[in-house]
PDB file as gemmi writes it, atoms N, CA and C in Angstrom:
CRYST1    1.000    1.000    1.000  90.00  90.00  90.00 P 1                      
ATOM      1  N   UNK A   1       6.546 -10.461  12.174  1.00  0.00           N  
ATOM      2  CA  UNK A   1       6.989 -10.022  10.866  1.00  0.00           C  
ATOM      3  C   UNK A   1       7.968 -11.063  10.330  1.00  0.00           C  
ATOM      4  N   UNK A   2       7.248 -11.297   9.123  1.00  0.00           N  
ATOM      5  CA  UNK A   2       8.418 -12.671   8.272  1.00  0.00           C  
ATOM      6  C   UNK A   2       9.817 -11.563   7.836  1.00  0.00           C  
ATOM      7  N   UNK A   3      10.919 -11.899   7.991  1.00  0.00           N  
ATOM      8  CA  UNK A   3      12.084 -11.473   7.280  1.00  0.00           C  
ATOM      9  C   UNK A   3      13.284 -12.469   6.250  1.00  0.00           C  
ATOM     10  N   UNK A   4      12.976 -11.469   5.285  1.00  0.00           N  
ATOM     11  CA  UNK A   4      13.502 -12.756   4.098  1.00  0.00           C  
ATOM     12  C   UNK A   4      15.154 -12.230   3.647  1.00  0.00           C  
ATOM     13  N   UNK A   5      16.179 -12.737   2.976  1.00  0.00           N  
ATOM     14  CA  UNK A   5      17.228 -12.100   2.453  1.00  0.00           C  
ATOM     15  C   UNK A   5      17.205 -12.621   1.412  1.00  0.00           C  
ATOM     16  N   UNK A   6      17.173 -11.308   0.364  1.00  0.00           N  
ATOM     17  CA  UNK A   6      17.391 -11.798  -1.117  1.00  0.00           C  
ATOM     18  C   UNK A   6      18.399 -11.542  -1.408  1.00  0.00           C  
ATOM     19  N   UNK A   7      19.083 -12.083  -3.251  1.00  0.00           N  
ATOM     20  CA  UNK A   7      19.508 -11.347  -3.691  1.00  0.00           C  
ATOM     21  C   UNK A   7      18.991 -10.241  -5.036  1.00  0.00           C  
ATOM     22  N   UNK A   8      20.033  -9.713  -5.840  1.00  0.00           N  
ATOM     23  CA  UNK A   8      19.782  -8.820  -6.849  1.00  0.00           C  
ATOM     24  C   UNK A   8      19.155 -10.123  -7.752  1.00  0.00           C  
ATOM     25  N   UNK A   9      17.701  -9.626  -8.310  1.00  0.00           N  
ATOM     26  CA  UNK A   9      17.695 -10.454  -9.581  1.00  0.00           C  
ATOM     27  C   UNK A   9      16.433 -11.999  -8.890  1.00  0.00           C  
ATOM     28  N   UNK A  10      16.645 -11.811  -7.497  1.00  0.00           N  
ATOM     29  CA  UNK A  10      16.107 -13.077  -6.476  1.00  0.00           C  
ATOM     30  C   UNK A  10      13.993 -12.340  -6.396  1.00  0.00           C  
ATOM     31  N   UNK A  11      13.506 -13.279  -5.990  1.00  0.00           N  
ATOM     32  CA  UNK A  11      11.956 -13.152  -5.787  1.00  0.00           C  
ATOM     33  C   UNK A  11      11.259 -13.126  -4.695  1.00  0.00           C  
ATOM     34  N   UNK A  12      10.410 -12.768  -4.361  1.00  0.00           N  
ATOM     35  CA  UNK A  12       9.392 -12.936  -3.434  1.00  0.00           C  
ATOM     36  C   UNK A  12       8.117 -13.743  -3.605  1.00  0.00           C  
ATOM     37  N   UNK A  13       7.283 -14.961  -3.224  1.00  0.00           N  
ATOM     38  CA  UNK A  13       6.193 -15.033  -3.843  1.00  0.00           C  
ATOM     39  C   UNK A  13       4.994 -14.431  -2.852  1.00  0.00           C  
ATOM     40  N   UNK A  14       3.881 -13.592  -2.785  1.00  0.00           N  
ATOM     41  CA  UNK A  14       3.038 -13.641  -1.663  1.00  0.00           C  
ATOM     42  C   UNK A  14       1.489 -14.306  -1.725  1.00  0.00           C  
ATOM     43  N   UNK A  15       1.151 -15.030  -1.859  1.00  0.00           N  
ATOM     44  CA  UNK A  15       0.229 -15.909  -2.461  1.00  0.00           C  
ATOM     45  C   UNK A  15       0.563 -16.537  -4.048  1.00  0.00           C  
ATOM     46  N   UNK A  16      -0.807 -16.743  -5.014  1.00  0.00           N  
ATOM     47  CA  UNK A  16      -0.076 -17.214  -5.993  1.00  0.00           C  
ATOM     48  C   UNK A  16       0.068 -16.076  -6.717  1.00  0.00           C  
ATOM     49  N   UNK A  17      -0.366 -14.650  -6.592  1.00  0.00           N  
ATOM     50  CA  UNK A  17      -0.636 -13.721  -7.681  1.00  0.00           C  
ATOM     51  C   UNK A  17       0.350 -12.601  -7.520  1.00  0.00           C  
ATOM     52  N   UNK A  18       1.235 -12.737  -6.157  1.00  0.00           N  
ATOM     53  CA  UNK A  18       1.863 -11.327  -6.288  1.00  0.00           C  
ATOM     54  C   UNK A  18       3.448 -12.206  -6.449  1.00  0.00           C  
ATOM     55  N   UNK A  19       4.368 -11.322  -7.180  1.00  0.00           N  
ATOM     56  CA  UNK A  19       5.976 -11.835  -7.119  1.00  0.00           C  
ATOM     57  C   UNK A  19       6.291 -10.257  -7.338  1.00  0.00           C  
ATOM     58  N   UNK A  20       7.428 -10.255  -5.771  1.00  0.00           N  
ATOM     59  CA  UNK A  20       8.300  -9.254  -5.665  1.00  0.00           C  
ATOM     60  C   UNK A  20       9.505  -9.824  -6.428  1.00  0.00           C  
ATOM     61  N   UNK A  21      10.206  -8.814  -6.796  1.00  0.00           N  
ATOM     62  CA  UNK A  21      11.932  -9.263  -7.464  1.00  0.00           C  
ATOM     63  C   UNK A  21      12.463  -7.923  -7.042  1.00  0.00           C  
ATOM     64  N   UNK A  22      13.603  -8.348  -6.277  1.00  0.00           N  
ATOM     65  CA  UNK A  22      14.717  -7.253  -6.168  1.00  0.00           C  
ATOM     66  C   UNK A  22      15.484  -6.838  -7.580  1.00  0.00           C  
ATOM     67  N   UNK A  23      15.075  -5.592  -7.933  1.00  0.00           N  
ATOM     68  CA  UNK A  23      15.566  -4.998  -9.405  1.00  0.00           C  
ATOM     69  C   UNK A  23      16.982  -4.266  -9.087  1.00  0.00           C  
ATOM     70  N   UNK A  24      17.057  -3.663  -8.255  1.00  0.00           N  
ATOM     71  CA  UNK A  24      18.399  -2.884  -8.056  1.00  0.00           C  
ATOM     72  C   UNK A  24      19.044  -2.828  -6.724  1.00  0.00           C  
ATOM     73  N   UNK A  25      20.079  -2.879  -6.006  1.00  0.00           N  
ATOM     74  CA  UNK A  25      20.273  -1.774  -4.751  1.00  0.00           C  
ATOM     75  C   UNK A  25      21.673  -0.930  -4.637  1.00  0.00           C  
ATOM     76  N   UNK A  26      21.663  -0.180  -4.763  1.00  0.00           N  
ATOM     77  CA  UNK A  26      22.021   1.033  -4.428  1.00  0.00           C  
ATOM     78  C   UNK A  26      22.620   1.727  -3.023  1.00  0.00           C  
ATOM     79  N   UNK A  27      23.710   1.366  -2.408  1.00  0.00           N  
ATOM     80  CA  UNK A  27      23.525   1.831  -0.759  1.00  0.00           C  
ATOM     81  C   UNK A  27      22.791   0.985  -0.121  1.00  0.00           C  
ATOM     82  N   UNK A  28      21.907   1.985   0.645  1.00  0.00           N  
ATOM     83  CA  UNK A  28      20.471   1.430   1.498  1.00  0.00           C  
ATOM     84  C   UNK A  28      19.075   1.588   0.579  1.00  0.00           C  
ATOM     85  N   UNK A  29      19.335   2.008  -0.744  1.00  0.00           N  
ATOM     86  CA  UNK A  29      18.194   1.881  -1.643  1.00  0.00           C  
ATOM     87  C   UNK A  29      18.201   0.873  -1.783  1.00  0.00           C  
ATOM     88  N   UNK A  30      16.799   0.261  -2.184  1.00  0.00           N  
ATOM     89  CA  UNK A  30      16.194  -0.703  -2.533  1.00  0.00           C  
ATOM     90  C   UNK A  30      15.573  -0.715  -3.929  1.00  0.00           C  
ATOM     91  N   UNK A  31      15.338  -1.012  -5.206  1.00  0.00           N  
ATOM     92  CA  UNK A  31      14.310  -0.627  -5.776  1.00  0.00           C  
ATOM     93  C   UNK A  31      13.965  -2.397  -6.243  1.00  0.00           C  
ATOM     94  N   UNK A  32      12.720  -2.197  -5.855  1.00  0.00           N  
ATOM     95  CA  UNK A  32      11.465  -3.671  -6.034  1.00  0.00           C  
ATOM     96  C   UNK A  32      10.732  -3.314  -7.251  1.00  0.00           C  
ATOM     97  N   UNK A  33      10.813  -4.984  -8.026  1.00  0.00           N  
ATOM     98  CA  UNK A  33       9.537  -4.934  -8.908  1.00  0.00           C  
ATOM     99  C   UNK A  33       8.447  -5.376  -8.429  1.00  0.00           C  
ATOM    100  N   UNK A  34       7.456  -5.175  -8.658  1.00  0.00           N  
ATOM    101  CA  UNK A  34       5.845  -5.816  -7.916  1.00  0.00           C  
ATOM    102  C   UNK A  34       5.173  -6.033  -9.148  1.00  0.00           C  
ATOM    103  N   UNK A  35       5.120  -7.618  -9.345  1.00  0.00           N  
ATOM    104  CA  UNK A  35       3.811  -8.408 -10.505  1.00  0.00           C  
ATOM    105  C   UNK A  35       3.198  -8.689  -9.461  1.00  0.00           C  
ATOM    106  N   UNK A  36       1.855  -8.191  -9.735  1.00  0.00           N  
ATOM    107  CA  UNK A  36       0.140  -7.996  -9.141  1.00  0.00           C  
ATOM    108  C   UNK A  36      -1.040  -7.988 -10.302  1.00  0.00           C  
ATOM    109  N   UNK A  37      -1.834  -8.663  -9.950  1.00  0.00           N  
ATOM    110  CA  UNK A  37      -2.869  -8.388 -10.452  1.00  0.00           C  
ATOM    111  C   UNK A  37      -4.069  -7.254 -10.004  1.00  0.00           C  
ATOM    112  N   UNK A  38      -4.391  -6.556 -11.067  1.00  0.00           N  
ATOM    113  CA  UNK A  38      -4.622  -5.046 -10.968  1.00  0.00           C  
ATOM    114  C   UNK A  38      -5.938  -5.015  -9.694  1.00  0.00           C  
ATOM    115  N   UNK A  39      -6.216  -6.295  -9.271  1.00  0.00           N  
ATOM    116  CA  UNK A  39      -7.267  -6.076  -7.819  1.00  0.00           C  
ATOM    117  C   UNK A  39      -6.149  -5.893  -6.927  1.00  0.00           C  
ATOM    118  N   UNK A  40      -5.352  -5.653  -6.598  1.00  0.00           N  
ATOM    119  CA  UNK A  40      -4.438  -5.660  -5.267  1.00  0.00           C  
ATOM    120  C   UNK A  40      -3.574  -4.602  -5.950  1.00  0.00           C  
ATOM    121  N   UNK A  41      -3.928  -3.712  -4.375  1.00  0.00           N  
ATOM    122  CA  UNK A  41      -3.827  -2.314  -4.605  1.00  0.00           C  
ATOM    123  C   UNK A  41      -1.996  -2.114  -3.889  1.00  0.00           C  
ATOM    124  N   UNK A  42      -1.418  -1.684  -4.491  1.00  0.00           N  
ATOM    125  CA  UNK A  42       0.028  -1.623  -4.240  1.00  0.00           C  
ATOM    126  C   UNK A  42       0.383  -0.084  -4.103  1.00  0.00           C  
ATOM    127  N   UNK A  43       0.724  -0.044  -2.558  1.00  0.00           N  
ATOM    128  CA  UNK A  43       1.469   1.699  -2.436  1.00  0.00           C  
ATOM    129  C   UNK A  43       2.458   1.431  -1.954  1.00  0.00           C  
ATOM    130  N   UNK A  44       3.148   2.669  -1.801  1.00  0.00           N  
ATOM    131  CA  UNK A  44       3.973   2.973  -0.688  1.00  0.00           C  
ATOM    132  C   UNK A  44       3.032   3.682   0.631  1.00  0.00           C  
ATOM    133  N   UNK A  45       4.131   3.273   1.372  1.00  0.00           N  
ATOM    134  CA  UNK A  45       3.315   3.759   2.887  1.00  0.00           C  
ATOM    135  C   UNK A  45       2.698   5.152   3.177  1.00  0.00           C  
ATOM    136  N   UNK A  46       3.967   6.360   2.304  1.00  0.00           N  
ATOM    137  CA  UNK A  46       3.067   7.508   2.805  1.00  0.00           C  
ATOM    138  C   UNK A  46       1.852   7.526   2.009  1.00  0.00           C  
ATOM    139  N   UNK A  47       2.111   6.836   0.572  1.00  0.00           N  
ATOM    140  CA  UNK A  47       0.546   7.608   0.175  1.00  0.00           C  
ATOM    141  C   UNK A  47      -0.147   6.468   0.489  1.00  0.00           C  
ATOM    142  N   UNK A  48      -0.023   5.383   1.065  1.00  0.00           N  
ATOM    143  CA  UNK A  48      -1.732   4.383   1.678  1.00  0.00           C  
ATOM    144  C   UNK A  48      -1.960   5.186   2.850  1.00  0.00           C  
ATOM    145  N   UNK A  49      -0.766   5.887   3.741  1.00  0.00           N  
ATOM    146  CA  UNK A  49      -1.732   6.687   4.631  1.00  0.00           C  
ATOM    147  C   UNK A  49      -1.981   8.002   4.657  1.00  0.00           C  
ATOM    148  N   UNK A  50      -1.876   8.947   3.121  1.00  0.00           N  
ATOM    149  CA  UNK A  50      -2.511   9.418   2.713  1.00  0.00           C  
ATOM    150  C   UNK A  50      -4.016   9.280   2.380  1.00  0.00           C  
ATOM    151  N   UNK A  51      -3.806   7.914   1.509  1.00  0.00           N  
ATOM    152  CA  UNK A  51      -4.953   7.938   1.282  1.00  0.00           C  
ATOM    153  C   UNK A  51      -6.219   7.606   2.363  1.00  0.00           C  
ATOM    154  N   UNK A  52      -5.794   6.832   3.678  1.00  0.00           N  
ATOM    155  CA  UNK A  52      -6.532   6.274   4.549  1.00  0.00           C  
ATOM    156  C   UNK A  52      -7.025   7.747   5.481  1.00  0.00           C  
ATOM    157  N   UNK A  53      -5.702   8.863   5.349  1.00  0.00           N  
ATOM    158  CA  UNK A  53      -6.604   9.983   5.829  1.00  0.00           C  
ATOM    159  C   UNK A  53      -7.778  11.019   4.728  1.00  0.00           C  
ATOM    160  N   UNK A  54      -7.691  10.662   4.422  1.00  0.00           N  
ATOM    161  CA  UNK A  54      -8.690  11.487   2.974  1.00  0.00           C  
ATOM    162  C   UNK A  54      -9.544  10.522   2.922  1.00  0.00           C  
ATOM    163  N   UNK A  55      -9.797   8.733   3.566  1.00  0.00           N  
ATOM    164  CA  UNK A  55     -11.081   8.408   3.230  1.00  0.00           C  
ATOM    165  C   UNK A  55     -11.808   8.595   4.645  1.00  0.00           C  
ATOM    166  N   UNK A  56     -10.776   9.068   5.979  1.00  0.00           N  
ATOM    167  CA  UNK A  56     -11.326   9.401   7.251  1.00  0.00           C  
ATOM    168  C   UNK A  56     -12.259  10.242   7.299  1.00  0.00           C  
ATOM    169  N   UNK A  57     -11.338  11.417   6.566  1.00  0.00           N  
ATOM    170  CA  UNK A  57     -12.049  12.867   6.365  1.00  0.00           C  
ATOM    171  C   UNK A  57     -13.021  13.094   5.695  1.00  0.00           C  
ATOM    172  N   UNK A  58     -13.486  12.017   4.732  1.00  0.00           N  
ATOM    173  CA  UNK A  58     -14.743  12.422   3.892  1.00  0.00           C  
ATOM    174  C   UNK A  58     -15.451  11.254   4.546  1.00  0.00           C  
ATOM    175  N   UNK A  59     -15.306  10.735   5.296  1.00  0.00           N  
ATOM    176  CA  UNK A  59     -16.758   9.904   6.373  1.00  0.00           C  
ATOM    177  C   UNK A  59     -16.871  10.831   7.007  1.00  0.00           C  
ATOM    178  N   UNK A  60     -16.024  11.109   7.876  1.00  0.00           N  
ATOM    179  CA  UNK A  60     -16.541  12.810   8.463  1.00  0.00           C  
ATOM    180  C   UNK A  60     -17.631  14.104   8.209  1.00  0.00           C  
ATOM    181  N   UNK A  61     -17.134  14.037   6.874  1.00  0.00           N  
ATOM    182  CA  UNK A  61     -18.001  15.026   5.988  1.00  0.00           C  
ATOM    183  C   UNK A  61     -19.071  14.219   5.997  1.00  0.00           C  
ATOM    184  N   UNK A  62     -18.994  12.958   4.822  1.00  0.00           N  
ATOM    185  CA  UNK A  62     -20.724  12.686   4.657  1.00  0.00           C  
ATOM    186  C   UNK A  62     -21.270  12.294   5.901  1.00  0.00           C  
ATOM    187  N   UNK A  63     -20.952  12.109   7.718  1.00  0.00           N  
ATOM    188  CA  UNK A  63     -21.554  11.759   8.591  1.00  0.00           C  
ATOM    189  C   UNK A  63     -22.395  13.096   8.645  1.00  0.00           C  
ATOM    190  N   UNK A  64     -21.385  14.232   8.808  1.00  0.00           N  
ATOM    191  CA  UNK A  64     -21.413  15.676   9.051  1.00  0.00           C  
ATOM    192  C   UNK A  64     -23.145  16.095   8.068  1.00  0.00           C  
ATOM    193  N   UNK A  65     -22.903  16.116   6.587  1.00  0.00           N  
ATOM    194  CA  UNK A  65     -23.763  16.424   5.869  1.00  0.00           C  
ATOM    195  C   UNK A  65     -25.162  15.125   5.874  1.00  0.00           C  
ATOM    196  N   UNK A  66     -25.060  14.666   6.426  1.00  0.00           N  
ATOM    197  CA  UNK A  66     -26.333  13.672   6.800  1.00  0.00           C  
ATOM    198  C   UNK A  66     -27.419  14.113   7.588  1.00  0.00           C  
ATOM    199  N   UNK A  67     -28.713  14.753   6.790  1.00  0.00           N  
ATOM    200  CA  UNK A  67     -29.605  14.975   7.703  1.00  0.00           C  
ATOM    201  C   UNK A  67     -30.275  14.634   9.037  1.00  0.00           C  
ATOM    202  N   UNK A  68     -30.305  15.294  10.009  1.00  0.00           N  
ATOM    203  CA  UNK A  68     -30.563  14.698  11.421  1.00  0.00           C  
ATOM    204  C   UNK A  68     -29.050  14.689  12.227  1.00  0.00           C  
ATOM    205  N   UNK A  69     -28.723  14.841  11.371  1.00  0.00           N  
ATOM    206  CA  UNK A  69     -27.415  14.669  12.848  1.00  0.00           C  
ATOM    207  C   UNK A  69     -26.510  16.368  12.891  1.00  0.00           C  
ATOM    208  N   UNK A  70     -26.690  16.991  12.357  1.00  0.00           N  
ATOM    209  CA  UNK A  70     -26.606  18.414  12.473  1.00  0.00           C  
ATOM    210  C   UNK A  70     -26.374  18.601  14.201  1.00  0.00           C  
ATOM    211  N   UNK A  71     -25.476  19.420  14.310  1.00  0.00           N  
ATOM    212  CA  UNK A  71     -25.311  19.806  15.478  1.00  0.00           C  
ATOM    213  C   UNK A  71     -24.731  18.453  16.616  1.00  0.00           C  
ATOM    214  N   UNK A  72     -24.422  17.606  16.308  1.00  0.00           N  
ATOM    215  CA  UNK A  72     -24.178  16.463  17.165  1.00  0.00           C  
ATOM    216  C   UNK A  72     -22.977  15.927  17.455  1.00  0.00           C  
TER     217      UNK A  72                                                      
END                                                                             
């Protein structure tokens, strides 16, 4: 894991298309800006693994609802 120290107002680059900027902090808050281009999908952690369980669960299903494999 790369570890960087910014400051308030300071950047991130991660290839040529994404730039983080530290917008605020607060305490131990953080709040980040993220310029992305709208193909690069930007979450926070609980909901990417939200979402990674809801795309588990519906392979499940369509394995489940796939004729021939009933009962297996």
């Amino acid at each position: 894991m790369l570890l960087l120290t910014r400051k308030l107002g300071e950047n991130i680059r991660i290839g040529d298309d994404v730039k983080i900027t530290i917008v605020e902090v607060k305490g131990n808050h953080v709040k980040l800006g993220i310029d992305a281009p709208p193909s690069v999908k930007v979450h926070r952690e609980e909901i990417y693994e939200r979402i990674q369980q809801e795309r588990r669960e519906q392979a499940l299903k369509d394995a489940n609802d796939t004729p021939g494999t009933q009962g297996k």
